[in-house]
C-alpha positions as YAML, in Angstrom:
chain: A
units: angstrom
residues:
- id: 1
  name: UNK
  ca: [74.81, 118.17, 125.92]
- id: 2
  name: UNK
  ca: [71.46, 118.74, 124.63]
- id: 3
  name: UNK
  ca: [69.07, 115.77, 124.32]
- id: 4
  name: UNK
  ca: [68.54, 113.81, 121.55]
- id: 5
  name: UNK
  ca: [65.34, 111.64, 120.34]
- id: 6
  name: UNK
  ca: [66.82, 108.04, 120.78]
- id: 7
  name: UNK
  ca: [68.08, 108.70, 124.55]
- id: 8
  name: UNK
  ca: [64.33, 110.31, 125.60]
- id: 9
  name: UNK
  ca: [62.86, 106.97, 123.73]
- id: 10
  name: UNK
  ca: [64.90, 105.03, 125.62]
- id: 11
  name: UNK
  ca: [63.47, 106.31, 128.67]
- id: 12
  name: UNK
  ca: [59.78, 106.28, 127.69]
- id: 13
  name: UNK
  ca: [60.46, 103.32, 127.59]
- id: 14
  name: UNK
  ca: [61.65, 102.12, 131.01]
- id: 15
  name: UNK
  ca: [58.80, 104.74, 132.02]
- id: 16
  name: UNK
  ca: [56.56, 102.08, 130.83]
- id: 17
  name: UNK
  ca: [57.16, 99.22, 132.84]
- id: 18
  name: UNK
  ca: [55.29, 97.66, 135.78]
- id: 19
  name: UNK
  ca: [52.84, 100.07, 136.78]
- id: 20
  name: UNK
  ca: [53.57, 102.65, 133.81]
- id: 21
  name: UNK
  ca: [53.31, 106.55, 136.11]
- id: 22
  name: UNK
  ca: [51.61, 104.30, 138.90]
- id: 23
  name: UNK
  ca: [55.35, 102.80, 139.55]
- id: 24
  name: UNK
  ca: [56.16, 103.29, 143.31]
- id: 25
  name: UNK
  ca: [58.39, 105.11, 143.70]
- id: 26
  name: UNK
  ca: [58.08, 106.51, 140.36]
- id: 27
  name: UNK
  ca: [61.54, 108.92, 140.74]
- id: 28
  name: UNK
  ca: [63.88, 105.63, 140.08]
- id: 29
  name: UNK
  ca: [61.85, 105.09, 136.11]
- id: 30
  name: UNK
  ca: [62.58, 109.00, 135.09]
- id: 31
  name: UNK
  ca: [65.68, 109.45, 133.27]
- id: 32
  name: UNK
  ca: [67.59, 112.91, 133.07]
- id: 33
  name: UNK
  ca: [65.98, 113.79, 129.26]
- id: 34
  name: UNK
  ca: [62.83, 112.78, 130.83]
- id: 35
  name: UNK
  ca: [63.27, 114.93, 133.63]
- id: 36
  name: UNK
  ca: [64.43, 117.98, 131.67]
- id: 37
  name: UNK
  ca: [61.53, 117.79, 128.97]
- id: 38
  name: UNK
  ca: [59.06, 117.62, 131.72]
- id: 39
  name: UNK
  ca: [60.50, 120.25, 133.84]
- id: 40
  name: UNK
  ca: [61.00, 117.65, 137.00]
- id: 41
  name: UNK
  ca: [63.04, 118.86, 139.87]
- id: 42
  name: UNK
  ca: [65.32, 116.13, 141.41]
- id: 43
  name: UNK
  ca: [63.69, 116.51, 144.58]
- id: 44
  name: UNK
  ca: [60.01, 115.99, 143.59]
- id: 45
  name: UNK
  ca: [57.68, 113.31, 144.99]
- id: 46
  name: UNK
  ca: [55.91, 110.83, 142.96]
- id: 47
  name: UNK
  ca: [52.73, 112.95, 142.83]
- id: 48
  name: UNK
  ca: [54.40, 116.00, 141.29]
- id: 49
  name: UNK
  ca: [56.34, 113.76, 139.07]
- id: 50
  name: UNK
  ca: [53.14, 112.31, 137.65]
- id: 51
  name: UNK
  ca: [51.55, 115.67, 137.40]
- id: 52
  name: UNK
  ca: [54.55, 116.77, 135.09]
- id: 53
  name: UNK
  ca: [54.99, 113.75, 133.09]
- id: 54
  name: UNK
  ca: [51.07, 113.71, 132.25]
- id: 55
  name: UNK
  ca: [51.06, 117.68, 131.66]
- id: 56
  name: UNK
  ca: [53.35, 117.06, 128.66]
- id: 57
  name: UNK
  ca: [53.18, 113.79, 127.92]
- id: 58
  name: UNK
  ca: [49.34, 113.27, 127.50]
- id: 59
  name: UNK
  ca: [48.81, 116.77, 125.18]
- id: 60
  name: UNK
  ca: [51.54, 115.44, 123.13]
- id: 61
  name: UNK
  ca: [50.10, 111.59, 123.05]
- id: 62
  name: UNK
  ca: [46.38, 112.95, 122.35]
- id: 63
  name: UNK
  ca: [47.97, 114.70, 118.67]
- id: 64
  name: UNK
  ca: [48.72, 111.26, 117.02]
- id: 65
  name: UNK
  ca: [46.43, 109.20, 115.65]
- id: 66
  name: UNK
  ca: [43.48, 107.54, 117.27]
- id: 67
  name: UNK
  ca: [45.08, 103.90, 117.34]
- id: 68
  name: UNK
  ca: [48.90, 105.23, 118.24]
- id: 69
  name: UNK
  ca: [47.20, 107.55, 121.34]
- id: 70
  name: UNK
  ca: [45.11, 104.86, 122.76]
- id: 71
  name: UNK
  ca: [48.19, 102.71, 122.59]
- id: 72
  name: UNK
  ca: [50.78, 105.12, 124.25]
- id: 73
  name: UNK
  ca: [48.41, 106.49, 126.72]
- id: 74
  name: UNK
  ca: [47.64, 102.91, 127.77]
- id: 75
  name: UNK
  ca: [51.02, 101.37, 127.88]
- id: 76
  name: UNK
  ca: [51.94, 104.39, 130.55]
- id: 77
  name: UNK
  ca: [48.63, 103.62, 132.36]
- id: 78
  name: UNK
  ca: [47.89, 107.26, 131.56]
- id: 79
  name: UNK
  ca: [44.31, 106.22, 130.26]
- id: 80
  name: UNK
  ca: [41.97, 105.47, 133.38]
- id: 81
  name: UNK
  ca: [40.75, 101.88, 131.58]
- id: 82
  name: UNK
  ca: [43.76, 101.07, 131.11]
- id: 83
  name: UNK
  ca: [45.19, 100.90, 134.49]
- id: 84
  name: UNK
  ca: [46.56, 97.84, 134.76]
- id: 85
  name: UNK
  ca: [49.04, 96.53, 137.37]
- id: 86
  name: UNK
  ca: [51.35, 95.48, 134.48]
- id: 87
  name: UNK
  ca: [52.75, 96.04, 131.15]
- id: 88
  name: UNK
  ca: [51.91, 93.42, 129.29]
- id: 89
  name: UNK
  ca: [47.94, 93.55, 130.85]
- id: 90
  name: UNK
  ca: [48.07, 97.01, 129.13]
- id: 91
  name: UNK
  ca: [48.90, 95.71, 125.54]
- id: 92
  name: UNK
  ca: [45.95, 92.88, 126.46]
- id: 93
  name: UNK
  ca: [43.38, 95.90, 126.81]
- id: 94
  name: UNK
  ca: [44.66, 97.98, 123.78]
- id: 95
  name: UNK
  ca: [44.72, 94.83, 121.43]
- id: 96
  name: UNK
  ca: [41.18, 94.24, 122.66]
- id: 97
  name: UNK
  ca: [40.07, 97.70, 122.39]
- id: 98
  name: UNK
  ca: [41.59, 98.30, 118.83]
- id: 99
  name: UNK
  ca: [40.71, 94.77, 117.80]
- id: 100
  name: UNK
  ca: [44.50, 93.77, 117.22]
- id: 101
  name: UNK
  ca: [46.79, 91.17, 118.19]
- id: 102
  name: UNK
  ca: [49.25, 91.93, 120.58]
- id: 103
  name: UNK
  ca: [51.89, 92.10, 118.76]
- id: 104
  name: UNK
  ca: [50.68, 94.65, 116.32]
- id: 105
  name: UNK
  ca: [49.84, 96.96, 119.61]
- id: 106
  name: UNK
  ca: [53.55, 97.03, 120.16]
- id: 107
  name: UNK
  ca: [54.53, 98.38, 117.09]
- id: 108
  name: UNK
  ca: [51.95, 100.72, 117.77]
- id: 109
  name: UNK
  ca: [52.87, 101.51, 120.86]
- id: 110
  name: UNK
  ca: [57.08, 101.67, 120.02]
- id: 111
  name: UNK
  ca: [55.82, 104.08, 116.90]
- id: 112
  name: UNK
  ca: [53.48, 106.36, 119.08]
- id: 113
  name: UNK
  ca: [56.87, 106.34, 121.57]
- id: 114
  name: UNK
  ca: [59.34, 108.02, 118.40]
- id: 115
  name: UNK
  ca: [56.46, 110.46, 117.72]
- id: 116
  name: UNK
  ca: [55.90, 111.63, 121.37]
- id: 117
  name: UNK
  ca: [59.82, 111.92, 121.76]
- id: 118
  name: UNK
  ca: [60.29, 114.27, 118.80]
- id: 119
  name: UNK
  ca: [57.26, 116.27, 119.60]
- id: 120
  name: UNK
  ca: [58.38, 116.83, 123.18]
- id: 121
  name: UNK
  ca: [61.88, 117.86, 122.08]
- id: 122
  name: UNK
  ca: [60.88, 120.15, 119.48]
- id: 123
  name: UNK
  ca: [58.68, 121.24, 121.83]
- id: 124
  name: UNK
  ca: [60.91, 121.99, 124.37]
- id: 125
  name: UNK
  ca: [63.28, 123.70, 121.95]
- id: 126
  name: UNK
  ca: [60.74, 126.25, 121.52]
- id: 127
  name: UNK
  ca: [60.36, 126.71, 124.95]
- id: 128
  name: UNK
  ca: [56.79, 124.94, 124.93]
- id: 129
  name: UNK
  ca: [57.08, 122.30, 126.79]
- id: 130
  name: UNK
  ca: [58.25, 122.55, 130.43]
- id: 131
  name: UNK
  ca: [56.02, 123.85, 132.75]
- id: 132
  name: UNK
  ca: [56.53, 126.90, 134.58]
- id: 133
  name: UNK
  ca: [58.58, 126.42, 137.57]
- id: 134
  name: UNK
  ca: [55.88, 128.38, 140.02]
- id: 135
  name: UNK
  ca: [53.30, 125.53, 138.88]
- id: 136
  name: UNK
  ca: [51.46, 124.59, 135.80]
- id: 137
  name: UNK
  ca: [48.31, 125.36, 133.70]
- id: 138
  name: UNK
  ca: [46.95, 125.23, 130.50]
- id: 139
  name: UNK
  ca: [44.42, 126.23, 128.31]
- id: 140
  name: UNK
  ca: [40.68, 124.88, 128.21]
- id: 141
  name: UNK
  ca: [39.55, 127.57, 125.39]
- id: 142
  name: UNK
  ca: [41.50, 130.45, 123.66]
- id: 143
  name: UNK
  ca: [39.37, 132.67, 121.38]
- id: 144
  name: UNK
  ca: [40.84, 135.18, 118.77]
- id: 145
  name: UNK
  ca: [39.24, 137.92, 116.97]
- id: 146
  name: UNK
  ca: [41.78, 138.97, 114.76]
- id: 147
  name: UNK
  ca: [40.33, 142.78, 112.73]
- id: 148
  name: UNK
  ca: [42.97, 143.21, 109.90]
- id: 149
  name: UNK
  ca: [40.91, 146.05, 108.38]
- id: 150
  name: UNK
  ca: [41.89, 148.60, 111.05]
- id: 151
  name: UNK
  ca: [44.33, 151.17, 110.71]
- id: 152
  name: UNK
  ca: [46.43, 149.29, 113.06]
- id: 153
  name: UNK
  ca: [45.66, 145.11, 113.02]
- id: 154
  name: UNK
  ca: [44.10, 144.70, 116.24]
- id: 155
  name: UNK
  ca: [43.59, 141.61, 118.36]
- id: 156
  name: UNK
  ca: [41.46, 140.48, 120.97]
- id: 157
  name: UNK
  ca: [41.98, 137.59, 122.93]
- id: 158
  name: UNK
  ca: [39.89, 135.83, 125.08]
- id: 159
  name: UNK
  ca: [41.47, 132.52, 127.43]
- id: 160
  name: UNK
  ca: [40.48, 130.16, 130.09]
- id: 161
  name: UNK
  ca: [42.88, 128.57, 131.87]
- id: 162
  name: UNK
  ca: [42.74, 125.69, 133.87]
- id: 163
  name: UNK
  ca: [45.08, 125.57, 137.03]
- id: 164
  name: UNK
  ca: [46.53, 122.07, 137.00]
- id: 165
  name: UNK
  ca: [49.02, 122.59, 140.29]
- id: 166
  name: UNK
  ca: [48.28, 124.61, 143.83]
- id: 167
  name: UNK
  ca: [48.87, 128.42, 143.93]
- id: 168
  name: UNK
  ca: [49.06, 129.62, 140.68]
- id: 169
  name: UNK
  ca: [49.22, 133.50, 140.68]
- id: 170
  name: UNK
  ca: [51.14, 134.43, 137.90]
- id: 171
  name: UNK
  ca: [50.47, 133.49, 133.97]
- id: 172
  name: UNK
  ca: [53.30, 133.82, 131.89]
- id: 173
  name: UNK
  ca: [51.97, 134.98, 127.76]
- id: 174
  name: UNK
  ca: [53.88, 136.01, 124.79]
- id: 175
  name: UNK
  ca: [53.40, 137.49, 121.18]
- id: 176
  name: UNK
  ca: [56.01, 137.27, 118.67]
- id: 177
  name: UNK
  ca: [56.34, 139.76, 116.08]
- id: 178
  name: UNK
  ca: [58.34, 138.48, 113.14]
- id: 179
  name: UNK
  ca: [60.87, 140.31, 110.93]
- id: 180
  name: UNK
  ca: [60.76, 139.72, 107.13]
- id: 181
  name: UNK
  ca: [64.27, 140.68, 106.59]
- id: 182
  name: UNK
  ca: [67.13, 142.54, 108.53]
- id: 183
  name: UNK
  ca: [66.10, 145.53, 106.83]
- id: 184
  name: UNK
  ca: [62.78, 145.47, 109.00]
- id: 185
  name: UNK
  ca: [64.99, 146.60, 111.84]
- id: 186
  name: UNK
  ca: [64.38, 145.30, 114.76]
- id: 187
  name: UNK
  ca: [61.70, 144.40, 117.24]
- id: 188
  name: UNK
  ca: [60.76, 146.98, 120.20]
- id: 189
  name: UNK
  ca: [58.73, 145.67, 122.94]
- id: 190
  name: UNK
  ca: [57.10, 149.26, 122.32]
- id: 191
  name: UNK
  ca: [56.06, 147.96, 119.09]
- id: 192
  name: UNK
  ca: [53.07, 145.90, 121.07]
- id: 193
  name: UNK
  ca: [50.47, 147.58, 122.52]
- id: 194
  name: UNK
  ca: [48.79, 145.99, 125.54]
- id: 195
  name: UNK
  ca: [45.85, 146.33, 127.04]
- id: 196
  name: UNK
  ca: [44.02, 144.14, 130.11]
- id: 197
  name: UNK
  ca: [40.23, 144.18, 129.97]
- id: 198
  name: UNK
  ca: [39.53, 141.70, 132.44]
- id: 199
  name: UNK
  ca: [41.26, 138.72, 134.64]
- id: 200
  name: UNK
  ca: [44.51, 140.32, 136.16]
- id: 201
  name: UNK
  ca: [46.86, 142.69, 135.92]
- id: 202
  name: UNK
  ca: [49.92, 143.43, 133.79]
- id: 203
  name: UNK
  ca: [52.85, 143.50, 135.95]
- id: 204
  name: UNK
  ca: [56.11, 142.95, 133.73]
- id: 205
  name: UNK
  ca: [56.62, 143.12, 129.95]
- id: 206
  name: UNK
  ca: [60.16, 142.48, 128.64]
- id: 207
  name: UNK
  ca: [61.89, 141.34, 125.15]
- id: 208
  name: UNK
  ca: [62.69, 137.63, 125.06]
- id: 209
  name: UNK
  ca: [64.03, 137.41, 121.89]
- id: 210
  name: UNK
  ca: [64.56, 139.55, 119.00]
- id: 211
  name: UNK
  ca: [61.27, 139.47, 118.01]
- id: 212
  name: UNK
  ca: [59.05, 137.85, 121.23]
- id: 213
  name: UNK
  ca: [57.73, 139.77, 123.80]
- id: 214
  name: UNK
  ca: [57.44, 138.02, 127.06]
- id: 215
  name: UNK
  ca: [54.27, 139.07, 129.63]
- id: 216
  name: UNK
  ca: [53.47, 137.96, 132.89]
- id: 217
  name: UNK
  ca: [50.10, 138.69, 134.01]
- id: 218
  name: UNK
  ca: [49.36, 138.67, 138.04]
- id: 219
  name: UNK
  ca: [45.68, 137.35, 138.99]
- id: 220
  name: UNK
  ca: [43.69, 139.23, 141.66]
- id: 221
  name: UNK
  ca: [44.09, 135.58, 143.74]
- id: 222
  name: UNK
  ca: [46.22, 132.49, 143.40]
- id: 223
  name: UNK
  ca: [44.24, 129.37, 141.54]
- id: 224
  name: UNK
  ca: [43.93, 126.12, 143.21]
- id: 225
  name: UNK
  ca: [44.50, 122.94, 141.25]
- id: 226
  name: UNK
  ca: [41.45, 122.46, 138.67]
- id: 227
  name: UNK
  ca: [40.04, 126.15, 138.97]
- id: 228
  name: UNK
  ca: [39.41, 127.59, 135.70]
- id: 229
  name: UNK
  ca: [39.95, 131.77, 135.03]
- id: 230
  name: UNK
  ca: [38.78, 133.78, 132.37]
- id: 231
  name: UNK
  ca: [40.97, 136.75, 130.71]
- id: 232
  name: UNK
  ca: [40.79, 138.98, 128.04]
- id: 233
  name: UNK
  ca: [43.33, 141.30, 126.01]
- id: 234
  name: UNK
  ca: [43.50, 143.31, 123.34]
- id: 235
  name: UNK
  ca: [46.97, 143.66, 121.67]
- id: 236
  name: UNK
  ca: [47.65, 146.20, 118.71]
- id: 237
  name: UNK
  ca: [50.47, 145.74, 116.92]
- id: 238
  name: UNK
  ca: [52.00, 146.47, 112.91]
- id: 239
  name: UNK
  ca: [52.24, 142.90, 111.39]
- id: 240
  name: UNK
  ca: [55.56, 142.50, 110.44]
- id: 241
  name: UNK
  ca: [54.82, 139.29, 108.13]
- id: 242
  name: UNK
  ca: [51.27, 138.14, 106.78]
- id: 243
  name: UNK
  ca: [50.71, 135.44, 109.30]
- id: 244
  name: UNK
  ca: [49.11, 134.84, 112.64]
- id: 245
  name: UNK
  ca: [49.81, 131.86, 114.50]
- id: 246
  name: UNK
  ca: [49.60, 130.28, 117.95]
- id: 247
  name: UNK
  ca: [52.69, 128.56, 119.57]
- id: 248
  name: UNK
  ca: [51.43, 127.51, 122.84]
- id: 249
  name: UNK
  ca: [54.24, 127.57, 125.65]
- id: 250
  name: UNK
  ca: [51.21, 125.15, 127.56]
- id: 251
  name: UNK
  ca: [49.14, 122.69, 126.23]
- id: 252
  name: UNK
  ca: [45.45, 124.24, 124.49]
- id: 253
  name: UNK
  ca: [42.32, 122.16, 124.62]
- id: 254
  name: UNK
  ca: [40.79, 124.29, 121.38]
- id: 255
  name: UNK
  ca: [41.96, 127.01, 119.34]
- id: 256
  name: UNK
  ca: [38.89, 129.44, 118.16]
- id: 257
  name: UNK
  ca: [40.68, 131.55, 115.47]
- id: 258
  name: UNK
  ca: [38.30, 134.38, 113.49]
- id: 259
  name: UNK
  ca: [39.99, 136.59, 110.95]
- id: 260
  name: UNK
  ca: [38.41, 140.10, 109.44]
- id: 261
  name: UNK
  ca: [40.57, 141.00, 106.24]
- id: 262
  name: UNK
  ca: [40.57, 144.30, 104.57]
- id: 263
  name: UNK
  ca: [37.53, 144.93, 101.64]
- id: 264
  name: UNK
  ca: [40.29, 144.01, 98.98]
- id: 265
  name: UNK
  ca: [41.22, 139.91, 99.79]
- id: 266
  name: UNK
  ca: [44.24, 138.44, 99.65]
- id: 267
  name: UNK
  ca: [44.95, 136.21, 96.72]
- id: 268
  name: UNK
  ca: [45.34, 133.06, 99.01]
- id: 269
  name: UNK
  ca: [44.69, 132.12, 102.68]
- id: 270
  name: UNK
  ca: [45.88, 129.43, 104.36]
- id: 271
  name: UNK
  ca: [45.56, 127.27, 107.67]
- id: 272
  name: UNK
  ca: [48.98, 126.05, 108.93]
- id: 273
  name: UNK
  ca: [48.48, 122.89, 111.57]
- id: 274
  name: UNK
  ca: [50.43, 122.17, 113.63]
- id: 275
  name: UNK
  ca: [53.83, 123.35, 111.89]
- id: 276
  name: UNK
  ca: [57.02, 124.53, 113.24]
- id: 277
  name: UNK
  ca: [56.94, 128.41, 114.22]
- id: 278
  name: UNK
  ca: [59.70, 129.03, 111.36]
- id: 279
  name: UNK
  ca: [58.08, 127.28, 109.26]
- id: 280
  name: UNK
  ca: [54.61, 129.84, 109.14]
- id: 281
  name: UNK
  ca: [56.58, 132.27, 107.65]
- id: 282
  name: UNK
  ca: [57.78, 129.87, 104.39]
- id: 283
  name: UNK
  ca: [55.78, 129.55, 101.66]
- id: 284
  name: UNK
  ca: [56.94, 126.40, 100.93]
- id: 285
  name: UNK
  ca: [55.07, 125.31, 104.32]
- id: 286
  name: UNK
  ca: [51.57, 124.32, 102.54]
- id: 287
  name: UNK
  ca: [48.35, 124.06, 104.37]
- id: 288
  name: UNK
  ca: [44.63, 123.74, 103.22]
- id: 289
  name: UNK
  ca: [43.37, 127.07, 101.46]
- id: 290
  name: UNK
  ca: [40.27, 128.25, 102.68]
- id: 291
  name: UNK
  ca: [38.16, 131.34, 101.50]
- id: 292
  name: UNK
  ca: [36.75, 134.34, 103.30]
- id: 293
  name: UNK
  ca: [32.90, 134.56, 103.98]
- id: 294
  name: UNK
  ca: [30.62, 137.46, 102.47]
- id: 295
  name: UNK
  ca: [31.67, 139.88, 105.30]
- id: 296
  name: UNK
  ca: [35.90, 139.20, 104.43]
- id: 297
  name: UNK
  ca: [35.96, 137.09, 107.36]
- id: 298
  name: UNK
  ca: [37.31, 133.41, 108.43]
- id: 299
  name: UNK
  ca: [37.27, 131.26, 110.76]
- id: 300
  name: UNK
  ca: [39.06, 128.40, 111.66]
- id: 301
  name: UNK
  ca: [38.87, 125.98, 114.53]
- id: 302
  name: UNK
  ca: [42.09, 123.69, 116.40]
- id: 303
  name: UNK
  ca: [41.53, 121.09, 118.86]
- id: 304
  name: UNK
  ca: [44.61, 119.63, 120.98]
- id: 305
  name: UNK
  ca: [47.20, 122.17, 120.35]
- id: 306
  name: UNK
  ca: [50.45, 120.11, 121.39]
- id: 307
  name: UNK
  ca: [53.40, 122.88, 123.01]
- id: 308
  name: UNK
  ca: [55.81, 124.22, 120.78]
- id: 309
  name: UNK
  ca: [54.24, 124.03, 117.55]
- id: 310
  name: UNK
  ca: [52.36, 126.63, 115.62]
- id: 311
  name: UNK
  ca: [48.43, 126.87, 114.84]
- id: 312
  name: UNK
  ca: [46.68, 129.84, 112.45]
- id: 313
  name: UNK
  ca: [46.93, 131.18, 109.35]
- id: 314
  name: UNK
  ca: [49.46, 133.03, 106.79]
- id: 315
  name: UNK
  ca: [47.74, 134.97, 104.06]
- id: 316
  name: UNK
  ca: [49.41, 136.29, 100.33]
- id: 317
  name: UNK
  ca: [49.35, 139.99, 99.36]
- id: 318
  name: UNK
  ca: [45.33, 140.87, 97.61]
- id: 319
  name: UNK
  ca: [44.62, 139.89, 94.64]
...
């Protein structure tokens, strides 16, 4: 049965109580949605179970608003001031710290609860959320220089990644290339054209879906926990639709996009925040417009990119 919203809030929040992810031991306060979103094995210790819970639930919590994140992230003692021994003591610091009663920070904190919930499922639907089941990382800074003034749109991508579990030797990246219409024919994982400039080494390259190609990318040396590693790629490719987005599979600290578009503009660019993946693609998805520079070119910055969803820009045919 696949999980649903209300049975996940339900469980965020037992997850809550006492000690919040300080609970000893925590295992009994993690329900099987819980478990699944978070990628927990049944046989994990409490230390590993806090690592997973905070690598998707505190990207996720840090996307709402300032008052609903400081509320969620203290009621689950995920926020270092806000470590308190007990529930309630956590709704005394938030009300103090956001100048509310307490009442008002429980709202607040039963609101930031649905939002988490939906973002984690959707999240997980798109195959963002769970981390990967050799370890976990994410991403402290990803750079794109997109040139769409080439012969062939070209991409180069620069990352660092943050290891956030032991022996981490293996990244697993993706690149979707979407399909207007049946008659596009389909999507050939020749169709992407990879190359490594620095940071590891390309060792397996496969379709995922009809239109995602899945990488995995060995590095010279397994990470320890909180080790950072630098890549880059380049990635040439015939864009299928006028958009180019990122759906992070792991949580992204920042989001440096830069765009170079052909001498002739298009007639509209737009930035698409945090939107579902199908969703870049419709035109009926509305963002901010924004306008190239002298030189054609744009760029855009995202901060906090939560898993699942998509970050970038779609652009209209030139004017």
């Amino acid at each position: 049965m696949e999980p649903n919203a209300a049975d996940l809030v339900a469980e965020l929040k037992v997850l809550r109580k006492g000690r919040g992810v300080f609970t000893t031991p925590l295992g009994i306060r993690v329900g099987p949605v819980l478990r699944e979103v978070c990628g927990i094995p049944d046989n994990a210790e409490n230390v590993e179970i806090r690592d997973r819970l905070a690598h998707v639930l505190e990207p996720l919590a840090k996307t709402l608003p300032d008052d609903l994140r400081i509320a969620v992230l203290a009621a689950f003692a995920m926020h270092e001031p806000a470590r308190k021994p007990f529930y309630q003591e956590r709704v005394h610091w938030a009300a103090r710290e956001l100048d509310r009663d307490d009442r008002t920070i429980r709202r607040r904190i039963d609101e930031g609860i649905e939002h988490v919930a939906h973002l984690a499922l959707a999240g997980s639907r798109e195959g963002g959320a769970r981390p990967a089941p050799e370890g976990s990382w994410h991403t402290e800074l990803l750079r794109v220089s997109l040139a769409l003034d080439q012969e062939r749109p070209e991409v180069f991508e620069f990352r660092r990644i943050v290891a956030d579990a032991d022996e981490i030797a293996e990244l697993d990246l993706a690149l979707t290339l979407t399909t207007t219409s049946a008659t596009s024919g389909p999507v050939r994982e020749s169709d992407l054209e990879v190359d490594v400039f620095h940071g590891g080494t390309l060792v397996h390259r496969a379709m995922e879906s009809n239109d995602r190609v899945g990488l995995a990318l060995r590095l010279a040396e397994p990470l320890r926990r909180g080790k950072t590693h630098d890549l880059a790629l380049r990635f040439r490719a015939e864009f299928r639709h006028p958009h180019y987005v990122c759906v992070p599979r792991h949580p992204v600290d920042r989001f440096d996009l830069h765009v170079r578009f052909p001498a002739a503009p298009p007639s509209e660019i737009v930035r698409l925040d945090r939107v579902f993946q199908d969703d870049a693609r419709d035109l009926g998805a509305r963002g901010d417009v924004v306008s190239p520079d002298g030189s054609g070119e744009v760029h855009l910055r995202f901060d906090h990119l939560a898993p699942g969803f998509a970050y970038g820009i779609r652009w209209s045919p030139a004017g």
